[in-house]
C-alpha positions in Angstrom: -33.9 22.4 32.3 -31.0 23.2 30.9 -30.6 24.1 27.1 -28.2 22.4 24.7 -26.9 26.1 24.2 -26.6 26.3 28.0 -22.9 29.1 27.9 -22.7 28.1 31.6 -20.3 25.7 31.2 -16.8 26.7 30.1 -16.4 26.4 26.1 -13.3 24.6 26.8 -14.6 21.6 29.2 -16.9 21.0 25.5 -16.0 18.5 23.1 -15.4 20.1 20.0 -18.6 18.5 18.4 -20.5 20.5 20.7 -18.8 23.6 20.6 -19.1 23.7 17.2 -23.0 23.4 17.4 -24.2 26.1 15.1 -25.9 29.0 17.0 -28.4 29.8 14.2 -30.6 28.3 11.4 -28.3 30.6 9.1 -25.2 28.8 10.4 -26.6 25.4 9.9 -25.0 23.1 7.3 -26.4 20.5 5.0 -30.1 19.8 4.6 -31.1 22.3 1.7 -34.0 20.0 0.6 -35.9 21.2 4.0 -34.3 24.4 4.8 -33.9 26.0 1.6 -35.9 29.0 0.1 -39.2 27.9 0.0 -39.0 24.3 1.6 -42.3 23.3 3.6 -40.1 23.3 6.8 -38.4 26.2 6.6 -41.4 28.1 5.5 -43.5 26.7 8.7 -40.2 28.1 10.8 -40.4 31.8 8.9 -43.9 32.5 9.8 -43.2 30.7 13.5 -45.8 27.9 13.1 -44.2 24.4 14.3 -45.8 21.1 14.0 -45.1 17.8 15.1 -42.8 16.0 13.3 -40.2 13.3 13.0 -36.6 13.7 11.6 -35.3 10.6 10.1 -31.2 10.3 9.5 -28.2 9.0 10.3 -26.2 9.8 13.2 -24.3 13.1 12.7 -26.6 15.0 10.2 -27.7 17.4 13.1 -31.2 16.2 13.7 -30.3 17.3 17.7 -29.0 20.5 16.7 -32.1 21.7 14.2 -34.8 20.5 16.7 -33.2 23.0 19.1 -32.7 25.6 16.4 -36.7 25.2 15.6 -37.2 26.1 19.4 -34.9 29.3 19.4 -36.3 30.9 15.8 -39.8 30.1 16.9 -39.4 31.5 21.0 -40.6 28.2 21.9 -39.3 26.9 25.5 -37.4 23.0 24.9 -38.0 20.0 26.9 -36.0 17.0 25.9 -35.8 13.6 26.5 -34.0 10.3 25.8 -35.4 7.2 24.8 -32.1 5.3 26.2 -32.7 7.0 29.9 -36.2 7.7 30.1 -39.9 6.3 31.0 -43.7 7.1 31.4 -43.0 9.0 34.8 -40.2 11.2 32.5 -42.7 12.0 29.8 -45.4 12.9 32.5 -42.8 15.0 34.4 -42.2 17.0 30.8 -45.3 17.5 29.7 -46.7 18.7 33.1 -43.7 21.5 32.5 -45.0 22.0 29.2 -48.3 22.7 30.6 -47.3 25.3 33.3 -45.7 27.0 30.7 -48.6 27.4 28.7 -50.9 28.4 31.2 -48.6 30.8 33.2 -46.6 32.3 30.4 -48.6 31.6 27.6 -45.3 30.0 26.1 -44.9 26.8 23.9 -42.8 23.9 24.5 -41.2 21.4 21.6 -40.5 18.3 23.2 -37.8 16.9 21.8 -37.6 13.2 21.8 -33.6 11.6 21.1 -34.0 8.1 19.8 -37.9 8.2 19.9 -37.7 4.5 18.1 -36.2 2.7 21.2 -39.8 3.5 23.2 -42.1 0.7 23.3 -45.5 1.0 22.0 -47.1 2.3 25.2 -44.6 4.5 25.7 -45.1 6.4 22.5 -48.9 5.9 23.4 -48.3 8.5 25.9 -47.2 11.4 23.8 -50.3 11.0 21.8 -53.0 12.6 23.6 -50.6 15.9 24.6 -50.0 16.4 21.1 -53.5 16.0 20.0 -54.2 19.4 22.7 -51.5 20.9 21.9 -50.0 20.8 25.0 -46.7 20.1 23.2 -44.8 20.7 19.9 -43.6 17.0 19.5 -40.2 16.4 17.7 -38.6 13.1 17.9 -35.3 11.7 16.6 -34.4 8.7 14.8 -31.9 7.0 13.0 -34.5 3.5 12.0 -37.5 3.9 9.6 -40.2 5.5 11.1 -42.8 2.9 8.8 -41.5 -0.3 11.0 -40.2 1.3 14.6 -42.9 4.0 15.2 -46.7 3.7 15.9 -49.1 4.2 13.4 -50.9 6.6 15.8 -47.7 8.7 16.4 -46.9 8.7 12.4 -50.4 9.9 11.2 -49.8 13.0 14.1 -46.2 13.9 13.2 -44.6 14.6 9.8 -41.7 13.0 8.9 -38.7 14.7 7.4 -35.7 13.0 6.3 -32.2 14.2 7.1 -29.5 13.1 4.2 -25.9 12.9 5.2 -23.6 16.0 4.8 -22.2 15.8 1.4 -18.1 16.5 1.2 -18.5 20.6 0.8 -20.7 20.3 3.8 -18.2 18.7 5.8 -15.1 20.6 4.4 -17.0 23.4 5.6 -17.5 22.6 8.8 -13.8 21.4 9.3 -12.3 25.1 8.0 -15.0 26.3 10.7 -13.5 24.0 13.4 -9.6 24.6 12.4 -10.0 28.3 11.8 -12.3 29.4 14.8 -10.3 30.7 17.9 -13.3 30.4 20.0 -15.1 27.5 19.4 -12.9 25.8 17.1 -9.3 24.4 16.9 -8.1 28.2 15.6 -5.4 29.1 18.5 -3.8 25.9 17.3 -2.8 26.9 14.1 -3.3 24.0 12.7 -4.0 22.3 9.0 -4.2 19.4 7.6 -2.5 18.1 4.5 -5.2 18.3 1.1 -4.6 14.0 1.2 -5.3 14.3 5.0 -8.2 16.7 4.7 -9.6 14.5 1.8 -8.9 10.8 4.0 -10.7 12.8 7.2 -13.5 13.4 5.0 -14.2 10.0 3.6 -13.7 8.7 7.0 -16.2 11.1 8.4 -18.7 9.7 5.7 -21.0 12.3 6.1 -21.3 12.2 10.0 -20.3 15.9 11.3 -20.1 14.7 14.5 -17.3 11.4 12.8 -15.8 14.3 11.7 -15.1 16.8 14.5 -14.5 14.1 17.4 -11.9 12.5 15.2 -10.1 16.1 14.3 -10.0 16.8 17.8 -8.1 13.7 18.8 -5.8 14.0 16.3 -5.6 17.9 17.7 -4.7 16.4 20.8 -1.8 14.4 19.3 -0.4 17.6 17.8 -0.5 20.7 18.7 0.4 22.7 16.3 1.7 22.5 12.1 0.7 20.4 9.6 -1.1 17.2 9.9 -0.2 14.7 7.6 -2.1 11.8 5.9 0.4 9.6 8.4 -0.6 11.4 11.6 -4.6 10.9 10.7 -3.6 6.7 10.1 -2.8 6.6 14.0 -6.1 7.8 15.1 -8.0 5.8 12.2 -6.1 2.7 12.6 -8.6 0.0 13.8 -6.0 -1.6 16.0 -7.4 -4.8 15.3 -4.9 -8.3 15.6 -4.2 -10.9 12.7 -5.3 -14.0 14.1 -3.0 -16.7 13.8 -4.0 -19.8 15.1 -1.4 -21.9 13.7 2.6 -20.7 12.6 4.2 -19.4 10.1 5.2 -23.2 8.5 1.5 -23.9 8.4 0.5 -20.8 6.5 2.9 -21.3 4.0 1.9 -24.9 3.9 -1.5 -23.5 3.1 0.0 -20.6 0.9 1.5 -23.8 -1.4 -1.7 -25.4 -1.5 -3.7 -22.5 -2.6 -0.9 -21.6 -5.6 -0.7 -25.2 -7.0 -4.5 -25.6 -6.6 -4.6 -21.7 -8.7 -1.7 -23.4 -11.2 -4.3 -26.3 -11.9 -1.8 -28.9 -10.7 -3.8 -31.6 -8.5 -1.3 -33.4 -7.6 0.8 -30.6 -6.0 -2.4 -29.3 -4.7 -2.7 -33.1 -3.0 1.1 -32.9 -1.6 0.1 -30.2 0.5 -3.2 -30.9 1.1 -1.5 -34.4 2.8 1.6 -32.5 4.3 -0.8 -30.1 5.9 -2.8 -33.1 7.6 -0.3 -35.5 8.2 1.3 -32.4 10.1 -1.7 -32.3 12.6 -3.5 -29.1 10.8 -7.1 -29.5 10.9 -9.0 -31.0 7.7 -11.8 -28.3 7.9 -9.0 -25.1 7.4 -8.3 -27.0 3.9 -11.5 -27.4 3.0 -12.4 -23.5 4.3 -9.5 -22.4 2.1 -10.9 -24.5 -1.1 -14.6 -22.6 -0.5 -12.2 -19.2 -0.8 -10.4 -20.5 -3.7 -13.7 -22.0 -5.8 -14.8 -18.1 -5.5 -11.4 -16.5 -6.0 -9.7 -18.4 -8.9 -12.5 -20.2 -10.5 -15.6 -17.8 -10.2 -18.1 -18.2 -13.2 -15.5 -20.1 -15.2 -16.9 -23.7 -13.5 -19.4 -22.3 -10.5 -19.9 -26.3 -9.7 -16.6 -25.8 -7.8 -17.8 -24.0 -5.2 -20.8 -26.6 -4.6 -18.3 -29.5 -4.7 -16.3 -27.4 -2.1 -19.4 -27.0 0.2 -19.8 -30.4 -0.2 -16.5 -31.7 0.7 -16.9 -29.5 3.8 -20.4 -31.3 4.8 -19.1 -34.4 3.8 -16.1 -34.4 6.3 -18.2 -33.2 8.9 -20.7 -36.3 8.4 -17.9 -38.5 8.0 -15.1 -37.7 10.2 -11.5 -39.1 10.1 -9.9 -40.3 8.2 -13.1 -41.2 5.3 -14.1 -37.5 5.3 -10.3 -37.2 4.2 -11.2 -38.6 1.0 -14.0 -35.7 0.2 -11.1 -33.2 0.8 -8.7 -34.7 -1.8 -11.5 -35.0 -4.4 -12.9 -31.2 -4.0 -9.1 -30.4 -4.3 -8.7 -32.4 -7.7 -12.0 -31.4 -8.7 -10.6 -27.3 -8.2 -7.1 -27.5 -9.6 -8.6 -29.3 -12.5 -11.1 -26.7 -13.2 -11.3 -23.7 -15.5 -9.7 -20.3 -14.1 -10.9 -17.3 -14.0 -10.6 -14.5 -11.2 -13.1 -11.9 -13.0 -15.0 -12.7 -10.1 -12.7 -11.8 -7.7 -11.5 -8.5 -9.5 -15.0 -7.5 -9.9 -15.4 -7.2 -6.3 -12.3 -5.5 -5.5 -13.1 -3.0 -7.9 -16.5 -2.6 -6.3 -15.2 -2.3 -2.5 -12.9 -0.1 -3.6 -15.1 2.6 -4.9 -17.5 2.0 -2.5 -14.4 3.0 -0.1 -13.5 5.9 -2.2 -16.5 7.0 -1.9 -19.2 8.9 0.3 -22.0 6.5 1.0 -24.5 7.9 -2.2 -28.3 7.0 -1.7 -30.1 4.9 -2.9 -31.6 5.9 -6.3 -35.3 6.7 -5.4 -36.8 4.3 -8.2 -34.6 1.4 -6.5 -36.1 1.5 -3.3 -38.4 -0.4 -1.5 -41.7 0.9 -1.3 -43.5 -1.7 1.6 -44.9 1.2 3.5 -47.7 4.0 3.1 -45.1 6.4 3.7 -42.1 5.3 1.9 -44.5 5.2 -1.4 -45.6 8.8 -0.4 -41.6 9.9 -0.4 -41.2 8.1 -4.4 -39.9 4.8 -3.3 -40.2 2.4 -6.1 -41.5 5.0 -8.2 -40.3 4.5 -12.1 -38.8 1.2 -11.2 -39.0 -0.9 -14.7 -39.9 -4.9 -13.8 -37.5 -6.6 -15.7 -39.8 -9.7 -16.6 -42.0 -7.1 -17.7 -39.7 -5.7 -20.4 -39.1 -7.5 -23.9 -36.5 -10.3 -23.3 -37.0 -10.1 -19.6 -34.4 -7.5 -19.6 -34.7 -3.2 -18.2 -32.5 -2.1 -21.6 -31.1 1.4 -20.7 -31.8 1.3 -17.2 -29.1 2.7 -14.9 -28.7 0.5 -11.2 -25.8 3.0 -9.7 -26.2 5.8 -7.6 -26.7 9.1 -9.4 -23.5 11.1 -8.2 -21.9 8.1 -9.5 -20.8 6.7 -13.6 -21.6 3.1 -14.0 -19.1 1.1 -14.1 -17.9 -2.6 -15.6 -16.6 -4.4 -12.5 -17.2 -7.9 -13.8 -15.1 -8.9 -16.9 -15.5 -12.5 -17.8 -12.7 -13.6 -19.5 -12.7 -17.0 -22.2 -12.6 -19.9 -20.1 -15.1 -22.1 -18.8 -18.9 -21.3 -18.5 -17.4 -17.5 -18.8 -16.8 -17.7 -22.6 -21.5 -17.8 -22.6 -21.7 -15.7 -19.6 -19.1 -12.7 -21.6 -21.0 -13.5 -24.9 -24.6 -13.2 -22.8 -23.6 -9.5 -21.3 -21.5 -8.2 -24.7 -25.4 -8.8 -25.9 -27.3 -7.4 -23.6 -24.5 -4.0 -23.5 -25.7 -3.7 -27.8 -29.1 -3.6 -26.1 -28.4 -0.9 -23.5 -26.9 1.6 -26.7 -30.1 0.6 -28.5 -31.4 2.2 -26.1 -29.7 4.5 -25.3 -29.9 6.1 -29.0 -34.0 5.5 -29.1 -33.8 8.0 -26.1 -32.1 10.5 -28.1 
């Protein structure tokens, strides 16, 4: 079988992302919580002693690429198979290999399993007795949680190691590897990217090596040679998606009208519209859709009864039909442009999506996770989470809900309109209980 190192094949008829496949444990990036000095895993590799076991990450994090490393440092013979292409027969077929080996060479064989999750529960039956023997050094691959996609029988025979995504020095690593190499990399190019480029490539990447190298290599394609630019990397990550228009360009301003005198809190501009737009032909239900955006967007927490008399305008025309269901639209529309404003609500989320954009995608704090499973308690899920209703006023004071890597922030400002003016005065107290806390602690 051929190896995932196989030099047969021309380095230049590789993607990049496989060229670029580290050739030793020493040239391996990211994963310092099982590799480092001292880690279980890389200790089991130093003194050549393999076990079963299943890596756990996100696509891109190398889970591939270590299996096979484990192979090489340990002079153990691979076998690999796919979940997405293979069967029963396959596994037989693999593990009969594995047992030639061992009987005419004396030579071990990891079995490496790509997308183990995807077998059925029979299927993973089969691996079970051939690792109990040792007939096979079972690795298997997956990006879903072991606790709900593998069996019980395959967890309790294989330990399971998670792989984290590669942090930003990982990646800019790997991407001075990939532009500076003449041999595997992008180096007879002469190419470099731009610091806002090299910066956009790595939040796209988001911690996916592979993200990372496939999209550098198009944009290599693109340009042969200088510098590229924040522009040139927009062409290849441009999602090329289509505005849908249904309707023209009179309609959406019709509807742009609408939305503005319904924001101004003038009802009966809000109705003009509202009646131009239907007396035009437009379809009732696009109103109404737009006054569910609106009751979110420019009312928020100020009068949150907009938004159910919205939803209810909606059902109501749906019940009704034309033209009574007519009068449900033009009383959710004087019902909105009458009420409170406030877009707090609105702002707070924009502020959100863009950090989360900004962003690599940070983990989950361990004390904020879920802990349903035998083995995601064993890994600290849950562990030091504070029950609110168990703390005085039914309030966590001090406790932090962000990721680590990451400052909390205050998205939501309620301003003083509405329901808002108890909701600001309800979180301005709870804040003098969080630096309560906070100096208790000190």
């Amino acid at each position: 079988m051929n190896s995932l190192f196989d030099t047969a094949r021309s380095q230049c008829q590789k993607p990049l992302a496989a060229r670029m496949r580290p050739a030793s444990l020493d040239d391996y990036l990211g994963q310092a919580h099982l590799l480092g000095e001292g880690k279980p895993l890389r200790e089991a590799i130093t003194r050549g002693h393999l076990h079963s076991m299943i890596f756990w990450g996100p696509p891109g994090v190398g889970k591939t690429t270590l299996a096979h490393l484990l192979a090489e440092s340990c002079d153990v013979r691979v076998e690999t198979l796919s979940a997405v292409l293979s069967g029963v027969k396959d596994i037989r077929a693999a593990v009969a290999r594995a047992k030639d080996a061992l009987q005419k060479a004396e030579q071990q064989t990891l079995l490496f399993v790509d997308e183990v999750h995807r077998f059925n529960k029979s299927q993973q039956d089969a691996f079970l007795p051939h690792m109990e023997e040792g007939t096979v050094i079972f690795v298997g691959a997956t990006t879903e949680n072991p606790s709900f996609e593998l069996n019980n029988a395959l967890l309790s025979r294989a330990r399971v190691y998670v792989l984290k995504p590669l942090d930003e020095n990982a990646l800019k690593c790997l991407l001075d590897q990939a532009l500076t190499d003449p041999v595997k990399g992008l180096g007879e190019q002469q190419l470099r990217l731009e610091e806002t480029a090299e910066e956009a490539l790595i939040r796209y990447a988001d911690g996916d090596a592979r993200r990372l190298l496939n999209t550098l290599e198009i944009v290599a394609d693109l340009q042969e040679r200088g510098i590229i630019t924040c522009d040139s990397l927009k062409t290849v990550l441009s999602d090329g998606g289509r505005r849908f228009d249904k309707g023209g360009d009179i309609f959406y301003d019709q509807l742009s009208a609408f939305h503005k005198s319904v924001r101004g809190s003038s009802p009966d501009g809000a109705l003009y519209w509202a009646a131009r737009m239907v007396d035009g032909g437009a379809d009732p239900l696009a109103v109404i859709r737009r006054l569910v955006a609106i009751a979110s967007e420019d009312i928020g927490n100020a009068d949150p009864r907009a938004l159910e008399i919205a939803l209810n305008a909606w059902q109501a025309y749906e019940r009704l039909g034309h033209p009574e269901g007519l009068l449900a639209l033009a009383h959710a529309t004087v019902y909105c442009a009458c009420a409170p404003k406030s877009n707090a609500v609105y702002k707070a989320w924009k502020a959100a999506l863009a950090d989360v954009r900004g962003n690599p995608s940070y983990e989950v704090p361990v004390h904020l996770r879920n802990a349903s499973t035998a083995l995601m308690g064993k890994l600290g899920h849950g562990k030091e989470y504070r029950y609110a209703h168990d703390e005085p006023e039914a309030y966590a004071a001090g406790e932090d809900y962000f990721p680590q890597e990451m400052v909390p922030e205050k998205y939501y400002q309620p301003n003083t309109r509405g329901l808002e003016i108890k909701i600001k005065s309800k979180l301005q107290y709870l804040t003098t209980l969080d630096q309560a806390s906070s100096r208790k602690r000190r």
